[in-house]
C-alpha positions in Angstrom: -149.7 -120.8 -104.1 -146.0 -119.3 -104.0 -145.1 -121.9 -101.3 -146.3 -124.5 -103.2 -144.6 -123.8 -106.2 -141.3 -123.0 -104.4 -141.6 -126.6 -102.8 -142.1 -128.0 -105.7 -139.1 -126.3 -107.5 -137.3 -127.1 -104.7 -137.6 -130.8 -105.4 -136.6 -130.7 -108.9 -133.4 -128.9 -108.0 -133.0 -131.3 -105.2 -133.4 -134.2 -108.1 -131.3 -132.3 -110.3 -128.1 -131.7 -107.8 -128.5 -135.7 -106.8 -127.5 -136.7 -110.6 -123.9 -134.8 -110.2 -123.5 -135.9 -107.1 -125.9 -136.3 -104.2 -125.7 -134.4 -100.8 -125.0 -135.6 -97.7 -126.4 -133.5 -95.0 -125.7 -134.1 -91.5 -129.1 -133.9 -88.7 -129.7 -134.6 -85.5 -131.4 -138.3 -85.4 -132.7 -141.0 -85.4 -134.8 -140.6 -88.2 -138.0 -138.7 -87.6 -136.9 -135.8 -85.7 -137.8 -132.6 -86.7 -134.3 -131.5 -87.7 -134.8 -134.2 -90.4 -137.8 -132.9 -91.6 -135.6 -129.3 -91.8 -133.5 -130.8 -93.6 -135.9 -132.4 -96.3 -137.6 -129.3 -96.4 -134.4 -127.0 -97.1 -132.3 -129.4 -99.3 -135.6 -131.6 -101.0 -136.2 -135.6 -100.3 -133.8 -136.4 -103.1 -130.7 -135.9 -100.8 -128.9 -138.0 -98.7 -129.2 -138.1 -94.9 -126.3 -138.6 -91.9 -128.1 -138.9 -88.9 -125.8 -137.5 -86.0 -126.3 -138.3 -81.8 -125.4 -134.7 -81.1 -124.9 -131.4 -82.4 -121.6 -131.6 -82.0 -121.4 -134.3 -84.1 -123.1 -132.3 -87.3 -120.4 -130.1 -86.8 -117.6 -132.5 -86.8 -119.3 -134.6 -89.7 -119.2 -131.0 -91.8 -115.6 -130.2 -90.7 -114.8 -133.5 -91.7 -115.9 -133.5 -95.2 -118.3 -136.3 -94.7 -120.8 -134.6 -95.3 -121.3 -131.1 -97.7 -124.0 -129.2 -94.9 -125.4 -129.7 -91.0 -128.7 -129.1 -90.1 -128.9 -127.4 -86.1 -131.8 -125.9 -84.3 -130.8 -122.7 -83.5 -134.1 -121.1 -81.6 -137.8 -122.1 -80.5 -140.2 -119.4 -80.8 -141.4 -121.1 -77.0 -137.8 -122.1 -75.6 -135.7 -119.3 -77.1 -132.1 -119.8 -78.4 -130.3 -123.4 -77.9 -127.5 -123.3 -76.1 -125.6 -126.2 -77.8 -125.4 -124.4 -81.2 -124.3 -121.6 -79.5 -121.4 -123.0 -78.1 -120.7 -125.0 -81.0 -120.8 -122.0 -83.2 -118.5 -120.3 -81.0 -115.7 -122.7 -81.0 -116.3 -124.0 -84.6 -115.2 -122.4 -88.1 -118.3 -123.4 -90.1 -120.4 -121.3 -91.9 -124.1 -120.7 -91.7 -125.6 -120.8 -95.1 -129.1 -120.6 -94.9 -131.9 -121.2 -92.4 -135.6 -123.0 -92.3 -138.3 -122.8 -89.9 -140.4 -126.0 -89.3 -143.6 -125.5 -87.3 -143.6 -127.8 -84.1 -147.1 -130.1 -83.7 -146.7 -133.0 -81.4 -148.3 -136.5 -81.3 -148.7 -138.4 -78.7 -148.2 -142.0 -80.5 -148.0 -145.7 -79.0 -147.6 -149.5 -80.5 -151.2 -149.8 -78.9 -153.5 -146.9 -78.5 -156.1 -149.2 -76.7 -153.8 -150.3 -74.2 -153.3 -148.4 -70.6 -150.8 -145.8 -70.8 -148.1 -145.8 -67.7 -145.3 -144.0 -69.0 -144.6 -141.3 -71.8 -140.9 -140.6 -73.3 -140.3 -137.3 -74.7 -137.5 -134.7 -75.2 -137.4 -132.3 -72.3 -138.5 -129.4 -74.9 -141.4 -131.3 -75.7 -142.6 -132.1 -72.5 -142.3 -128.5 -71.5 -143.9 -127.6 -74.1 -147.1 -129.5 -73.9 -146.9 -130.0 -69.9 -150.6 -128.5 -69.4 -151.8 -130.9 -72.0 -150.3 -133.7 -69.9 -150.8 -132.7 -66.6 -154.8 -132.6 -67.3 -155.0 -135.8 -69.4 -152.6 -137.9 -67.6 -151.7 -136.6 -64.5 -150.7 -139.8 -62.7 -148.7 -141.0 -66.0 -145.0 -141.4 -65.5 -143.1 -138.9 -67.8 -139.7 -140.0 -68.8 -136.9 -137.6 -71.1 -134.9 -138.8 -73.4 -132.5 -137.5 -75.7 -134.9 -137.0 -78.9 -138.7 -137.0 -79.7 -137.8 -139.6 -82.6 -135.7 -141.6 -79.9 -139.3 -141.9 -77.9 -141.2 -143.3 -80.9 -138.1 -146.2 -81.1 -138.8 -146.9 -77.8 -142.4 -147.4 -77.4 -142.8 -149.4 -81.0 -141.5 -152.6 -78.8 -142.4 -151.1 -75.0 -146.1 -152.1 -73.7 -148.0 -149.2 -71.8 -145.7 -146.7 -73.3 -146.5 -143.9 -75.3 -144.0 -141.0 -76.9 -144.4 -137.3 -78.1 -143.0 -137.5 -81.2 -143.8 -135.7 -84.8 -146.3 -136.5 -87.7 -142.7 -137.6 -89.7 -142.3 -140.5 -86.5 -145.6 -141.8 -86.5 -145.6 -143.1 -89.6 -142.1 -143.9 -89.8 -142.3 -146.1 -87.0 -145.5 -147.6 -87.7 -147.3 -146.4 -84.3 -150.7 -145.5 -83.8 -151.9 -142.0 -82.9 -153.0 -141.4 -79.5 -153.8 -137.8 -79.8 -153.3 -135.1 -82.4 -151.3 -131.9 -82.0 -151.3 -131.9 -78.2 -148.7 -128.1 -77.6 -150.3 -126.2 -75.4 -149.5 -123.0 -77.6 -150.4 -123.2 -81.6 -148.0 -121.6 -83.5 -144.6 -123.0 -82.0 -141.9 -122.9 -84.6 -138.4 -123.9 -84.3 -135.5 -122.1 -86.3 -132.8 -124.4 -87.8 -129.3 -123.2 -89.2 -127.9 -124.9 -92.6 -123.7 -125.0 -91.9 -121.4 -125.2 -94.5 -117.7 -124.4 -95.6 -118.4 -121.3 -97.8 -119.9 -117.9 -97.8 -123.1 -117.1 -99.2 -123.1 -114.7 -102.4 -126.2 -111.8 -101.8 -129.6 -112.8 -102.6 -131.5 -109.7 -102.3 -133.2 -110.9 -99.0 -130.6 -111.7 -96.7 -129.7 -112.0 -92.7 -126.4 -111.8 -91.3 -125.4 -113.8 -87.8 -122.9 -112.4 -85.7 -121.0 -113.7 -82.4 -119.6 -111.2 -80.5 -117.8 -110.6 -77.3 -117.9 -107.1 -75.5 -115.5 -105.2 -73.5 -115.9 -105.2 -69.5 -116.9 -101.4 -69.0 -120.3 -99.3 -68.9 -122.0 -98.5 -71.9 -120.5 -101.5 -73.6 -123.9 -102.6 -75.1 -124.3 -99.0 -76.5 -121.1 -99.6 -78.2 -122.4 -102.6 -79.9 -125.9 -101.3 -81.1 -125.0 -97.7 -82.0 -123.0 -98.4 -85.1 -126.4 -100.2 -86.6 -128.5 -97.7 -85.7 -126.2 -95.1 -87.3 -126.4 -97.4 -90.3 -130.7 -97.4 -90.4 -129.7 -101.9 -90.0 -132.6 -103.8 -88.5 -131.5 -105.8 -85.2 -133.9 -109.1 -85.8 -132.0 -111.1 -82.8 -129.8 -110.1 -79.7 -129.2 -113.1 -77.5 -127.1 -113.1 -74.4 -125.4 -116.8 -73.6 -122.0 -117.5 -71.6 -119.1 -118.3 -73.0 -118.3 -121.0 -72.8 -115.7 -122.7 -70.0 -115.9 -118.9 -68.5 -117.5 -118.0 -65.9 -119.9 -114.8 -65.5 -118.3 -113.8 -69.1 -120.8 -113.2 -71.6 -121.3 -113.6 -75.7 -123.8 -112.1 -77.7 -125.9 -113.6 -80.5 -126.8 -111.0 -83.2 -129.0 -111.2 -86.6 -129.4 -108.3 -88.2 -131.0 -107.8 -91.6 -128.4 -107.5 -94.6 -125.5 -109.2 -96.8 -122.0 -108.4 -95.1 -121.1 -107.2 -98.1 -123.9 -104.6 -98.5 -122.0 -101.5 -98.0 -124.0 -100.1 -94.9 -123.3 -103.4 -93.5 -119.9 -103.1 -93.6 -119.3 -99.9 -92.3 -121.2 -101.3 -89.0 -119.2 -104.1 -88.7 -115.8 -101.8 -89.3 -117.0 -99.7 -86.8 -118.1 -102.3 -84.2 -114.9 -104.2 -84.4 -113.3 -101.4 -83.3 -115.3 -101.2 -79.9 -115.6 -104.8 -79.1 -113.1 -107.4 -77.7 -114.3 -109.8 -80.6 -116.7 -109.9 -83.6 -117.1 -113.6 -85.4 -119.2 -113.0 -88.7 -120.7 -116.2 -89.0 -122.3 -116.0 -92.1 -124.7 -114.3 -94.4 -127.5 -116.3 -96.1 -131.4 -115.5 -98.0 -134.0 -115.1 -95.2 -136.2 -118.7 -94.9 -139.1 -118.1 -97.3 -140.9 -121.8 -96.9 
């Protein structure tokens, strides 16, 4: 298969880059999460990994030097865009270089899957997102958030009658025992990550270009930011509203549309846009995620 083979020559570059000099990519930790397994799957195992206790903290680690990329979820099919990123993209100067979706299955995973459950740890994503699941087979259970699904299978490998939501990656890498297999209550939840760097992209062929932008206070003002892609025939893939940060009822729009900022109908949009706008942040163009 196509994905196979791209895995696989994905490894062997991965080996290959690690003989100069090997990576260091930043993630959101401990180790397990899925923004690790993003990671692994975008850069190959042969890497090394910096696991971070935010997302702000990827982008510092980047900015820093100490590491050469960030990994940051950036969107859940289920959840929608993740405000974090947002912000930090917003007030940051890095780069997005790439992107890589991971398909989200949870386990539910304990030290003991004979013993009584009384309390399950999760992120607050996951327990949302498998919350019918939960309510029918333990409806009396105590459910308890915490700041990552990998930080829930920490805890319960030394906590009695605890169990945590937590990937395939975490059960094993903890050493727990499955309680239950793939327990969403929607099949086919993916979660988008962003790969940050220092430098921009050259074209691929395939590519997306992110955009932040901020529009002017007066009516037709979101007109004025679609018309000049339309005009251009540019496929809109992603137009997300967020605040802006440490401002209230002032908004900032997330845009992908399809195309290299240096294809030339590209440009021409983004001439024309930054004309009409109060402020237009390119924030990178990189290939479209093809694993």
């Amino acid at each position: 298969k196509d994905q196979d083979m791209a895995h696989i020559f994905r490894e062997i570059m991965s080996a290959c880059l690690a003989l100069e000099q090997p990576l260091n990519i930043a993630y959101l930790g401990p180790e397990g999460t899925f923004t690790q397994e993003a990671a692994l799957k975008h850069f190959g195992h042969a890497v090394s990994t910096l696991d971070c206790a935010g997302i702000d903290e990827i982008f510092h680690q980047v900015e820093k030097g100490n590491a050469h990329y960030g990994v940051v979820p950036i969107e859940n099919s289920s959840n929608g865009v993740i405000g974090g990123t947002v912000d930090m993209l917003y007030s940051q100067g890095l780069k997005i270089c790439g992107e890589v979706e991971i398909s989200i299955q949870h386990q539910l995973m304990g030290a003991n899957q004979a013993e009584e459950i009384k309390i399950i740890y999760a992120h607050q994503q996951a327990l949302d997102q498998c919350q019918r699941w939960l309510s029918n087979h333990y409806p009396n259970v105590e459910l308890r958030a915490v700041a990552s699904n990998a930080l829930a299978a920490r805890i319960v490998k030394d906590e009695q009658h605890a169990a945590a939501i937590a990937s395939e990656a975490a059960l094993s890498f903890y050493g727990l025992e499955r309680i239950a297999k793939n327990i969403e209550d929607k099949t086919g939840n993916v979660t988008r990550f962003l790969i940050l760097g220092k430098e921009d992209i050259p074209a691929s062929g395939e590519d997306k270009t992110s955009l932040l932008v901020v529009t002017k206070h007066k009516s037709g003002a979101l007109f004025d930011l679609l018309e000049p892609f339309k005009d251009q025939g540019i496929n809109m893939v992603q137009l997300a509203r967020h605040p802006i940060p440490g401002v209230k009822w002032e908004y900032l729009f997330l845009i992908d549309i399809e195309g290299h900022q240096e294809d030339e109908k590209v440009k021409v949009a983004l001439k024309e846009i930054e004309n009409r706008l109060l402020k237009v942040n390119v924030l990178g163009s990189y290939p479209v995620a093809v694993l």
